[in-house]
N, CA, C and O of each residue as an XYZ file, in Angstrom:
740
protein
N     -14.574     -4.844      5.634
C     -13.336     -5.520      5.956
C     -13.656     -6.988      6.185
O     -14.537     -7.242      7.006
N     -12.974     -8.096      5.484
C     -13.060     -9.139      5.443
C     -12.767    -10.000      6.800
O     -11.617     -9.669      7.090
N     -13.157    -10.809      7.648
C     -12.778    -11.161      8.393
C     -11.737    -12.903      8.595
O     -12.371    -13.941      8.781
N     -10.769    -12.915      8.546
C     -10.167    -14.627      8.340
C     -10.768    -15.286      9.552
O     -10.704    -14.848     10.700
N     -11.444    -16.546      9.101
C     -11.640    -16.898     10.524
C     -10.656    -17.539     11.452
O      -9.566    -17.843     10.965
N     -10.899    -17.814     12.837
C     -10.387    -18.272     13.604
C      -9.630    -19.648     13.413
O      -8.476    -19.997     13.660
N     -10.600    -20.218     12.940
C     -10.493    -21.663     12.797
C      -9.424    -22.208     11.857
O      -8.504    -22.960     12.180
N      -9.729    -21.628     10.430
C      -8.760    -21.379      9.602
C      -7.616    -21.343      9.992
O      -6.924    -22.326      9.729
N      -6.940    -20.092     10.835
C      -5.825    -19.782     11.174
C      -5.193    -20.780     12.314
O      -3.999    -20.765     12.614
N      -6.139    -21.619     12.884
C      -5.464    -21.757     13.725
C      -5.649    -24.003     13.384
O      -5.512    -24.959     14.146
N      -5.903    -23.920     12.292
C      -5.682    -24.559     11.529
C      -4.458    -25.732     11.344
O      -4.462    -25.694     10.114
N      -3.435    -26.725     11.657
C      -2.666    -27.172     11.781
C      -1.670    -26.383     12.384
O      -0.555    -26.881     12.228
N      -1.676    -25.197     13.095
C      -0.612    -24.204     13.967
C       0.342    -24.798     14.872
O       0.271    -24.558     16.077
N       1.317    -25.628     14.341
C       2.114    -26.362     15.566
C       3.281    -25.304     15.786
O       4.106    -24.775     15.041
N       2.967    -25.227     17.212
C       4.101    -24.261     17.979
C       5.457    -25.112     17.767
O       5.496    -26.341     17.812
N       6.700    -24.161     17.498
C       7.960    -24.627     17.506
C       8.744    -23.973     18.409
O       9.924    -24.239     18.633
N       8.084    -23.102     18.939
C       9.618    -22.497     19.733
C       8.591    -21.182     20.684
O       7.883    -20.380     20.074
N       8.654    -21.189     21.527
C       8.156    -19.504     22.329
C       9.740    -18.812     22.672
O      10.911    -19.113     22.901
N       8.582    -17.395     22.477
C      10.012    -16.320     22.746
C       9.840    -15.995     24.190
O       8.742    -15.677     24.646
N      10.708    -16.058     24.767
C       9.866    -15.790     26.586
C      10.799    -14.084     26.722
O      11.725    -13.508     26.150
N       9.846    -13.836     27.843
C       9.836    -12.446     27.807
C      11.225    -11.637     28.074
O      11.035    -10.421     28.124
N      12.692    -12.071     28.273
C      13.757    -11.693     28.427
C      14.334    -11.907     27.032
O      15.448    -11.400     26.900
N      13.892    -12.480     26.048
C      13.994    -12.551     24.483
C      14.858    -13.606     24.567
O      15.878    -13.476     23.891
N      14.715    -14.917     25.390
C      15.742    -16.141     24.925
C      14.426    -17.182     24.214
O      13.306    -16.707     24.030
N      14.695    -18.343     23.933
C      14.294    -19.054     22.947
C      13.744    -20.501     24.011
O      14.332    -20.902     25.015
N      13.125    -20.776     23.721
C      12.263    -21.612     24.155
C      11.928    -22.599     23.461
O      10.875    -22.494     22.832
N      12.821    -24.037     23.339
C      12.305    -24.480     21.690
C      11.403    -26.415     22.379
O      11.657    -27.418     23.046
N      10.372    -25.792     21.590
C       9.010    -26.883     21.957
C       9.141    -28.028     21.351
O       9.037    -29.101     21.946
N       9.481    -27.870     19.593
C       9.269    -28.949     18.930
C      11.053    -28.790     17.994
O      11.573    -27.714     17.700
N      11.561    -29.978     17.751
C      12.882    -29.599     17.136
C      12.100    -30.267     15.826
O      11.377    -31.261     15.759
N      12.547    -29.298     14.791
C      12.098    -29.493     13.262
C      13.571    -29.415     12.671
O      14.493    -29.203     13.459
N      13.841    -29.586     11.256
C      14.603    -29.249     10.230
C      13.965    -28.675      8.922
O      13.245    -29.341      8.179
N      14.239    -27.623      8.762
C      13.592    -26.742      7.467
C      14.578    -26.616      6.246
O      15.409    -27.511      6.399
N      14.758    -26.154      5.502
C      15.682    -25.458      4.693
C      14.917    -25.302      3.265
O      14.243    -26.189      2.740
N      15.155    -23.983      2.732
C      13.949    -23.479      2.011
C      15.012    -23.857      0.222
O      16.160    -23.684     -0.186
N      13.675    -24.444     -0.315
C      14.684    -24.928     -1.159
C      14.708    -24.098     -3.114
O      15.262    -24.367     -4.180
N      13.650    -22.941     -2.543
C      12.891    -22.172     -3.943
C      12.601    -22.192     -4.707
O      12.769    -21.542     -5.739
N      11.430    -23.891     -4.059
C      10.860    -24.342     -5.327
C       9.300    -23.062     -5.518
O       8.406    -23.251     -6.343
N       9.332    -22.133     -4.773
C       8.109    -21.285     -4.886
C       6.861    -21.726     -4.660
O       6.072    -20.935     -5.177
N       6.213    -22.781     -4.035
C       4.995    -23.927     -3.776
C       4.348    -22.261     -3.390
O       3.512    -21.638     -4.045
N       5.147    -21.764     -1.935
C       4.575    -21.228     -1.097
C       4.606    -19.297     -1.917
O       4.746    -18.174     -1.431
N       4.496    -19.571     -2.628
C       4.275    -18.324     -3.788
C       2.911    -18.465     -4.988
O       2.354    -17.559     -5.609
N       2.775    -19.252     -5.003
C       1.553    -19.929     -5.866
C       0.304    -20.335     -5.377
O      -0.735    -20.166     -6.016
N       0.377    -21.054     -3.874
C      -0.731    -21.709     -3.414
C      -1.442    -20.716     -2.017
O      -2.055    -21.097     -1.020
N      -1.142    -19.668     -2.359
C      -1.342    -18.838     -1.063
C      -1.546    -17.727     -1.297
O      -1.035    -17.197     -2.284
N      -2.541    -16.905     -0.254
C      -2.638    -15.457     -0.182
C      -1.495    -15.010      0.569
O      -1.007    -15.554      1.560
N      -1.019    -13.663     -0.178
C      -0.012    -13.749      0.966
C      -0.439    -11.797      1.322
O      -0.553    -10.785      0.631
N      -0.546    -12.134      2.725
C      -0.925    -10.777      3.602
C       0.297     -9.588      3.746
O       1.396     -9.800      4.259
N      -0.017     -8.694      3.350
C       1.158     -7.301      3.856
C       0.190     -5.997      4.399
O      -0.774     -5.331      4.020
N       1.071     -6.100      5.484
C       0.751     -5.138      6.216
C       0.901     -3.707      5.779
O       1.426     -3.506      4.683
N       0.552     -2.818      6.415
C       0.460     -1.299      6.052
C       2.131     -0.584      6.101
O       2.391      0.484      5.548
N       3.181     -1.431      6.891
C       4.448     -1.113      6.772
C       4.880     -2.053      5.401
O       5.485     -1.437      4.524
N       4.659     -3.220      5.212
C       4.820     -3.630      3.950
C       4.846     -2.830      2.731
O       5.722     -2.645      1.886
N       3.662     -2.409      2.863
C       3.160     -1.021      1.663
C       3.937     -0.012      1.542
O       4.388      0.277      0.434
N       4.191      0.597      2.480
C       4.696      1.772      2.565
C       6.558      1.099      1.418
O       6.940      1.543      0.336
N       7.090      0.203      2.114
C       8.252     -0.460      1.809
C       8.390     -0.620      0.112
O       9.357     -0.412     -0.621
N       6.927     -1.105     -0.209
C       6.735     -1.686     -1.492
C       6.642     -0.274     -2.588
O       7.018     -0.055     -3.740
N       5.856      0.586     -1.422
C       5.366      1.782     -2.393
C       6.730      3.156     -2.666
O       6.753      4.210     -3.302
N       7.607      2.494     -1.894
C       8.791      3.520     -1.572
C       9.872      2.674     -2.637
O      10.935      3.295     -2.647
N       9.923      1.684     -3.365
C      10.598      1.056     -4.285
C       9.896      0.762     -5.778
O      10.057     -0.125     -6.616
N       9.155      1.785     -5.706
C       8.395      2.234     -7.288
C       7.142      1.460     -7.518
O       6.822      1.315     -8.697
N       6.125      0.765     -6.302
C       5.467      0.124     -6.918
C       3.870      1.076     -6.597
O       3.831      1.888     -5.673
N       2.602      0.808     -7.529
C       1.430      1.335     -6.819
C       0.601      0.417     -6.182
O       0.169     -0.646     -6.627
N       0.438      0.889     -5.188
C      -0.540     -0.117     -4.472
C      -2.062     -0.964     -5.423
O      -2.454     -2.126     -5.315
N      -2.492     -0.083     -6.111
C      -3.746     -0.393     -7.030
C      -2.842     -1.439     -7.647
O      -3.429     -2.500     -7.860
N      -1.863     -1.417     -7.909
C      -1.204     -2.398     -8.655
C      -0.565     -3.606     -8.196
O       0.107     -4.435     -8.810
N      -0.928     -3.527     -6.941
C      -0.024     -4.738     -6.231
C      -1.055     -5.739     -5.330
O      -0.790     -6.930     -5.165
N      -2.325     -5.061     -4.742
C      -3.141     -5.525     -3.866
C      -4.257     -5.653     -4.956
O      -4.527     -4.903     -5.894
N      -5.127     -7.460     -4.333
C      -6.004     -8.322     -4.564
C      -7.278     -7.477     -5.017
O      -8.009     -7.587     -6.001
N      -7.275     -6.022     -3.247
C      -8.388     -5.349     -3.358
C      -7.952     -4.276     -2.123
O      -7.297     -4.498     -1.105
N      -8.535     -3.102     -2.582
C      -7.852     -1.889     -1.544
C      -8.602     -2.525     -0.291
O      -8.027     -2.150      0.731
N      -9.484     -3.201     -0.061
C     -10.245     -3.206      1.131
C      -9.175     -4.401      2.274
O      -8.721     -5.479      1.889
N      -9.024     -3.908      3.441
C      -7.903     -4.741      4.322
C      -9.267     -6.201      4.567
O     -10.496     -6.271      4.559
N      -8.196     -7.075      4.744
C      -9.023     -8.244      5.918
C      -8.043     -8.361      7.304
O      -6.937     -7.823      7.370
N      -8.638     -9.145      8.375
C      -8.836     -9.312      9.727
C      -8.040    -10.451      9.608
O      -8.478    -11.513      9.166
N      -6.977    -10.296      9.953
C      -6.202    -12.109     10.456
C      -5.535    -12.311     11.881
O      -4.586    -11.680     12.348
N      -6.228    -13.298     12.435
C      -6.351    -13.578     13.875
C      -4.707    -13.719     14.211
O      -3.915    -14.455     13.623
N      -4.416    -12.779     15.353
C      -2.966    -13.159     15.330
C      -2.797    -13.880     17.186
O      -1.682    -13.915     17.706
N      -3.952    -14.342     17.885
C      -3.963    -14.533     18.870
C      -4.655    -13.663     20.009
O      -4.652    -12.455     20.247
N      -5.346    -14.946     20.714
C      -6.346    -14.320     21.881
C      -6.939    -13.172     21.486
O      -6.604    -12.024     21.777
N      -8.264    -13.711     20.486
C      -8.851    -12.160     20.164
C      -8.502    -11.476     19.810
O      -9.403    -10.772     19.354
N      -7.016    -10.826     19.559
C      -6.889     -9.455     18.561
C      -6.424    -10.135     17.116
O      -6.077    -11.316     17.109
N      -6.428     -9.274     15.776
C      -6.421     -9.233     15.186
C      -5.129     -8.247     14.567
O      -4.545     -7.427     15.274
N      -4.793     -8.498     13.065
C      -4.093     -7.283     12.866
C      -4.366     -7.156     11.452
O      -4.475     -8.140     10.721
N      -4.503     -5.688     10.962
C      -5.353     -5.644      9.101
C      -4.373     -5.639      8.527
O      -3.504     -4.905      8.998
N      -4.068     -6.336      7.412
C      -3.316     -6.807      6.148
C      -4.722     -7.040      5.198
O      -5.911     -7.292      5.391
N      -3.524     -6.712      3.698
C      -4.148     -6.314      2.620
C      -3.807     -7.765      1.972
O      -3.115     -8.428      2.745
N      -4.136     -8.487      0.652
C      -3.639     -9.394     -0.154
C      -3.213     -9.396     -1.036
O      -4.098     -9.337     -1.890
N      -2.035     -9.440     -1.558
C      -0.973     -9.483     -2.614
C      -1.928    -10.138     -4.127
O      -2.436    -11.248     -4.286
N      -1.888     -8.954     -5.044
C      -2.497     -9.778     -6.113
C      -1.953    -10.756     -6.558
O      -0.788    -10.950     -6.210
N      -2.640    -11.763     -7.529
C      -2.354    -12.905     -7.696
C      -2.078    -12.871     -9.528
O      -2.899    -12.226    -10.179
N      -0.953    -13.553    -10.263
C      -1.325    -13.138    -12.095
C      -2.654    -14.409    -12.058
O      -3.022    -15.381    -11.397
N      -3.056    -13.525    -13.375
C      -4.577    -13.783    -13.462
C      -4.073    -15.372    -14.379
O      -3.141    -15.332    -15.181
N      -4.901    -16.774    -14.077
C      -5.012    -17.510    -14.537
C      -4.480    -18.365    -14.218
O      -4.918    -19.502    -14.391
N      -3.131    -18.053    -13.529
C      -1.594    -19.202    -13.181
C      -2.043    -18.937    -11.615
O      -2.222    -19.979    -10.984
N      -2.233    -17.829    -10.959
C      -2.948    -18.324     -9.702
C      -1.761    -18.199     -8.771
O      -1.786    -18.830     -7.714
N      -0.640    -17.376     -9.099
C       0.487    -16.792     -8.349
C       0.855    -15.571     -7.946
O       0.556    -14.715     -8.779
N       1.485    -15.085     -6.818
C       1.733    -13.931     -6.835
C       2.573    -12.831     -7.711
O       3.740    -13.027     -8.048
N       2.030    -11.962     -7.949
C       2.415    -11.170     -8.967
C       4.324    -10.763     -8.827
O       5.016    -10.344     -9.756
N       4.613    -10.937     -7.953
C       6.012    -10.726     -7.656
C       6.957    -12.014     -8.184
O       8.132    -11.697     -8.365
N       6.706    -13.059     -8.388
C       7.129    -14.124     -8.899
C       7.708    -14.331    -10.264
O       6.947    -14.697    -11.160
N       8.984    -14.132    -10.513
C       9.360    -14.601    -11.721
C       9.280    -15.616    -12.926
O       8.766    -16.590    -12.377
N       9.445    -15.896    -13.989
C       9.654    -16.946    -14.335
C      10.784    -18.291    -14.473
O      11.203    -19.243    -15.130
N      10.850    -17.565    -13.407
C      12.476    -18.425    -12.352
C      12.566    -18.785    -11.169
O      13.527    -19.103    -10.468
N      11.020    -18.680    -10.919
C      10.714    -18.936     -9.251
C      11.479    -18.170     -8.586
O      11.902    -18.640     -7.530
N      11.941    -16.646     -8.996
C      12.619    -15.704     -7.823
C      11.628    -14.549     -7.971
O      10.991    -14.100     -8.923
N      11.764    -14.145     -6.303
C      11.229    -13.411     -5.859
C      11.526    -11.449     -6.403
O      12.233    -10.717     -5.710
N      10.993    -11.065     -7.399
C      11.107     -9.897     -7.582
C      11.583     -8.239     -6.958
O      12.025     -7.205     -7.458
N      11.199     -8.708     -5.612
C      11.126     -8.028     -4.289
C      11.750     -8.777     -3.414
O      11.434     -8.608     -2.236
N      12.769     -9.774     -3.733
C      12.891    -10.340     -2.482
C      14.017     -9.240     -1.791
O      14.676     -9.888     -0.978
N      14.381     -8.104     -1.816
C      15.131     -8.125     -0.812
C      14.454     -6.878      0.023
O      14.939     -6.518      1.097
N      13.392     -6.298     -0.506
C      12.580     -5.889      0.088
C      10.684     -6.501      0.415
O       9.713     -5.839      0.782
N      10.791     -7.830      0.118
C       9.578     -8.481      0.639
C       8.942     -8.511      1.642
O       9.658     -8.425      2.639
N       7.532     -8.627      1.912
C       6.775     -8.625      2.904
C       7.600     -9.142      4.126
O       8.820     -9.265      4.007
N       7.056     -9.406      5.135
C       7.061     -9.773      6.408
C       6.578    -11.430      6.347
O       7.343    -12.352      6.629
N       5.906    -11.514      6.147
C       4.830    -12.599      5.523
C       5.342    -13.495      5.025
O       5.117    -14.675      5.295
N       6.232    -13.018      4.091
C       7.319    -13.695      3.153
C       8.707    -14.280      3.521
O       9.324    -15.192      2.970
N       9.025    -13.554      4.548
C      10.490    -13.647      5.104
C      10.510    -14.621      5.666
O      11.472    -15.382      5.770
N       8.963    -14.802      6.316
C       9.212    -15.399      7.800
C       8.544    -16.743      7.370
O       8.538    -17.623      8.231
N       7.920    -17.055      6.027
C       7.111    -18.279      6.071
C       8.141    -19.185      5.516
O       8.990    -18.837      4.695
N       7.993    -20.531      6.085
C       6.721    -21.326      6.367
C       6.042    -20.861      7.644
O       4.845    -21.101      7.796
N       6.692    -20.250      8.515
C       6.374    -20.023      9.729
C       5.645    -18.593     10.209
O       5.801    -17.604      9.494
N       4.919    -18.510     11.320
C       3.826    -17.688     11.622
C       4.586    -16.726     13.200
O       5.745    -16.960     13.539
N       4.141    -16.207     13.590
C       4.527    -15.198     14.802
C       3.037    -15.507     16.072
O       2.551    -14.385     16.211
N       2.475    -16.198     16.681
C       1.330    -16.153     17.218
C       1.339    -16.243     19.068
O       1.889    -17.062     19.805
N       0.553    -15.131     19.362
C       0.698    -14.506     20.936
C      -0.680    -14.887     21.386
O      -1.671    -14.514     20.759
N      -0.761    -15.685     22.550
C      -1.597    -16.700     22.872
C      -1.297    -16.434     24.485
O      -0.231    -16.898     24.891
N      -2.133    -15.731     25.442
C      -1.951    -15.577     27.059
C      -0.363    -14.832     27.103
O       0.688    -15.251     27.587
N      -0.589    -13.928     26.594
C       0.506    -12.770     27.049
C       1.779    -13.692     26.258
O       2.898    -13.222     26.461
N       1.733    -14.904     25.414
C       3.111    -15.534     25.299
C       2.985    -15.048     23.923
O       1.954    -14.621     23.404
N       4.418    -15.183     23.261
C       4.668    -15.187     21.998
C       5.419    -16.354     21.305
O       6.443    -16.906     21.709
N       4.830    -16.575     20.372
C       5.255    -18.533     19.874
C       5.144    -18.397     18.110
O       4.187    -17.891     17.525
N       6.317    -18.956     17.480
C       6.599    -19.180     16.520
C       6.411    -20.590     16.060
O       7.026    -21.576     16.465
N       5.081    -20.520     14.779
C       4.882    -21.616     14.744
C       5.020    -22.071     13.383
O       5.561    -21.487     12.445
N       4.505    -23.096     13.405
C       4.425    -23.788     11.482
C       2.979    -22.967     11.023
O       1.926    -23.299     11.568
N       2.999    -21.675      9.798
C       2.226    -21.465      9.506
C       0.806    -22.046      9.089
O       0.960    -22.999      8.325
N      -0.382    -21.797      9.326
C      -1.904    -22.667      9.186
C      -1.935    -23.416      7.989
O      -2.366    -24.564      7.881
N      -1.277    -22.450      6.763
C      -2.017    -22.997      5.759
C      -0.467    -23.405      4.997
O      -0.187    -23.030      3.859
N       0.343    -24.137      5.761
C       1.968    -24.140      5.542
C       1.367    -25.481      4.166
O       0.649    -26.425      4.496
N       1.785    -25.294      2.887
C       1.933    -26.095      1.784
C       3.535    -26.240      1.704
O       3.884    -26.675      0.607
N       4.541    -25.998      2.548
C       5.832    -26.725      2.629
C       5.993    -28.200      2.788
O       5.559    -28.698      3.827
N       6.681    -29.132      1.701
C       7.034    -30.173      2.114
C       8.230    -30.368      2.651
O       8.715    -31.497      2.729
N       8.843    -29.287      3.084
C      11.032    -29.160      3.005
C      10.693    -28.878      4.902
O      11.518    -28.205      5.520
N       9.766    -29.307      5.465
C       9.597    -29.085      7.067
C       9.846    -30.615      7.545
O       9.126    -31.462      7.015
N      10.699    -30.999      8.397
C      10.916    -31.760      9.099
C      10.412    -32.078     10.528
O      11.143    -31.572     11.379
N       9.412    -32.743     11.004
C       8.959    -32.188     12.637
C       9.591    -33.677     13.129
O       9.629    -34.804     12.634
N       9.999    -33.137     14.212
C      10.301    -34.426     15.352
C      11.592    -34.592     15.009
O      11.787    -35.791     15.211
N      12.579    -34.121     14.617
C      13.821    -34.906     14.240
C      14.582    -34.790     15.734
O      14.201    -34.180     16.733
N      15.936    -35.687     15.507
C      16.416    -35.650     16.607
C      17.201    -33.846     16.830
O      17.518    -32.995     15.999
N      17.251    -33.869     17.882
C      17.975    -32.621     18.670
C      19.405    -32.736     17.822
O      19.454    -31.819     17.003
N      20.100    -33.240     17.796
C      21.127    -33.072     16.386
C      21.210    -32.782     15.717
O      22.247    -32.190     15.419
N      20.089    -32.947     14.777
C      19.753    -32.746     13.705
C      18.912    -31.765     13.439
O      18.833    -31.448     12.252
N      18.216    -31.154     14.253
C      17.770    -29.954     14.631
C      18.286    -28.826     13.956
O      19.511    -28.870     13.845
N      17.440    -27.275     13.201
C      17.741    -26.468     13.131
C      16.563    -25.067     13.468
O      16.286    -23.960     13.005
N      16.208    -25.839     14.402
C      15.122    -24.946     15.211
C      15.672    -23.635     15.548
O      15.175    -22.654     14.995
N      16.385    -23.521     16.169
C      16.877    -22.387     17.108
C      17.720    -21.600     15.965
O      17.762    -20.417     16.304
N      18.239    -21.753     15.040
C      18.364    -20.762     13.311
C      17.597    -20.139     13.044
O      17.805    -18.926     12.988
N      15.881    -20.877     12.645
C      15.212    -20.655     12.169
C      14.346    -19.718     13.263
O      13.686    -18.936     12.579
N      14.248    -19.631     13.797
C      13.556    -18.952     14.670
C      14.326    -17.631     15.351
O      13.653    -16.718     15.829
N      16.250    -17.590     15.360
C      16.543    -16.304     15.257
C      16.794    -15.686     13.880
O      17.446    -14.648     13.762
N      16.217    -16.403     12.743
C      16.355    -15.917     11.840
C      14.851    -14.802     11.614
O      14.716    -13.667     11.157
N      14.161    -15.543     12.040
C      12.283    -15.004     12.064
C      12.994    -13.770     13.155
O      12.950    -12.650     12.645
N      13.445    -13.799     14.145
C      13.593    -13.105     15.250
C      14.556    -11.454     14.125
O      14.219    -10.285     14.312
N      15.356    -11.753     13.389
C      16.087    -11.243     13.023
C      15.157     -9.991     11.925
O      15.342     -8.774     11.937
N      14.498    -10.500     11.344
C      13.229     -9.999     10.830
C      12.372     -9.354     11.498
O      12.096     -8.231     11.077
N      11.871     -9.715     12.400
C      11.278     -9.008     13.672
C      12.105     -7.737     13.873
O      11.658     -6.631     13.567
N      12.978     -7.869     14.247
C      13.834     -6.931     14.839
C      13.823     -5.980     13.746
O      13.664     -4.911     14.336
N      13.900     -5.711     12.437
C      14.233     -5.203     11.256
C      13.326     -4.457     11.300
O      13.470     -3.268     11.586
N      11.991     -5.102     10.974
C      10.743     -4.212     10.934
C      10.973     -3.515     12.462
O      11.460     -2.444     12.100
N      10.951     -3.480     13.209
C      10.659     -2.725     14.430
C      11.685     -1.571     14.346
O      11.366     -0.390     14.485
N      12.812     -1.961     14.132
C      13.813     -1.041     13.409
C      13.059      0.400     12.517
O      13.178      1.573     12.872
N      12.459      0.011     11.573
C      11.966      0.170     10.314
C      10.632      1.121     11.096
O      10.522      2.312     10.804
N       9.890      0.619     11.861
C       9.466      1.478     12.466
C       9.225      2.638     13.429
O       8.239      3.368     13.526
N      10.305      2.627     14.078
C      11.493      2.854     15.014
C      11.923      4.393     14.158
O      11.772      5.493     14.689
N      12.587      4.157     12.474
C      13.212      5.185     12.201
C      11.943      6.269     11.398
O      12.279      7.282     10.785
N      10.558      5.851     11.539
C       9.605      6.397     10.554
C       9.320      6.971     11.996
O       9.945      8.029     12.068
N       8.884      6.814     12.758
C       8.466      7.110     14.292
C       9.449      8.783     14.379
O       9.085      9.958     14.430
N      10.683      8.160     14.362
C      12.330      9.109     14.333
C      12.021     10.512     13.407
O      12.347     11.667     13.681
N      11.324     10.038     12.286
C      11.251     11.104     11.137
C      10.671     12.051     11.116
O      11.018     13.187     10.793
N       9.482     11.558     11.551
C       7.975     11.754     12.283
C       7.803     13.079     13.225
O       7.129     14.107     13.154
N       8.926     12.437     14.307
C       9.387     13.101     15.307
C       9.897     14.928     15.063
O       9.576     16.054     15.443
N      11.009     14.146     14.056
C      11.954     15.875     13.497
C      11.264     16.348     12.546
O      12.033     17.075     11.917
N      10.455     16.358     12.165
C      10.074     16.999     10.975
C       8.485     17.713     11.571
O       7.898     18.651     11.033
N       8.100     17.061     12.643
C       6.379     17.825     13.054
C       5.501     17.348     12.747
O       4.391     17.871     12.851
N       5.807     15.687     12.058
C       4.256     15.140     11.437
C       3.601     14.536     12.434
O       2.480     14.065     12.241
């Protein structure tokens, strides 16, 4: 198992917002985003899916041998020492993009896409019991705005939008847990 290092990840990580523990919003840095699908962040990146990813991907006709870099997981630091294993999305051979990528810059899967995917440019990272939504490490977005005025601000969108996603998957795991349950597995 591959390990990402630390350093890497934590790599230009500017916190935008913590979730504090009653689930209200906490916003650190006011940015303006808006994703504009030019696909940068489909081309220049590994992009990690988790083992619920898979399951998602593999339950909408796809095979895993066919979708991942390499069956073997890597290690990506998600804060204070723990880790969580994700696999890497193959890439088409030569153009150096993810295989889900059209020739229209749309997402193939987008309405069942990673986690990874939903939520970037931005990252999920838990640092002393806190949880903080930040500008992903290896963010190749130029459509990120940092410092704008509080007006102009669309921090607190973007971050119950990440939140909204969150919630989905947990959902998502929630009803496999449910299934799990009635059936004896």
């Amino acid at each position: 198992m591959q390990l990402i290092s630390k350093e890497a990840s934590r790599l230009s990580a500017i916190k935008i917002a913590e979730i504090l523990p009653n689930g209200d919003i906490k916003i650190l840095r006011h940015i303006y985003f808006k994703c504009t699908g030019c696909a940068q962040c489909c081309k220049d990146n590994y992009i990690p899916v988790t083992e619920e990813d898979l399951e998602i991907l593999t339950s909408n006709g796809y095979e895993i041998d066919q979708i991942l870099e390499d069956l073997s997981p890597v290690l990506i630091p998600k804060g204070d020492n723990q880790y969580f294993k994700a696999y890497l999305l193959r890439k088409k051979p030569f153009i150096n993009e993810c295989i889900f990528l059209d020739t229209d810059n749309a997402c193939k899967v987008h309405s069942f896409k990673p986690m990874s995917c939903k939520i970037y440019p931005f990252a999920i990272k838990e640092e002393d019991n806190r949880v903080f939504i930040t500008i992903h490490p290896s963010n190749v977005c130029k459509y990120i705005e940092l410092d704008v005025k509080e007006e102009d601000s669309n921090t607190i969108e973007v971050v119950k939008e990440i939140l909204f996603h969150i919630r989905q998957r947990e959902d998502f795991k929630l009803k496999k847990l449910n299934k799990r349950v009635s059936t004896g597995d």
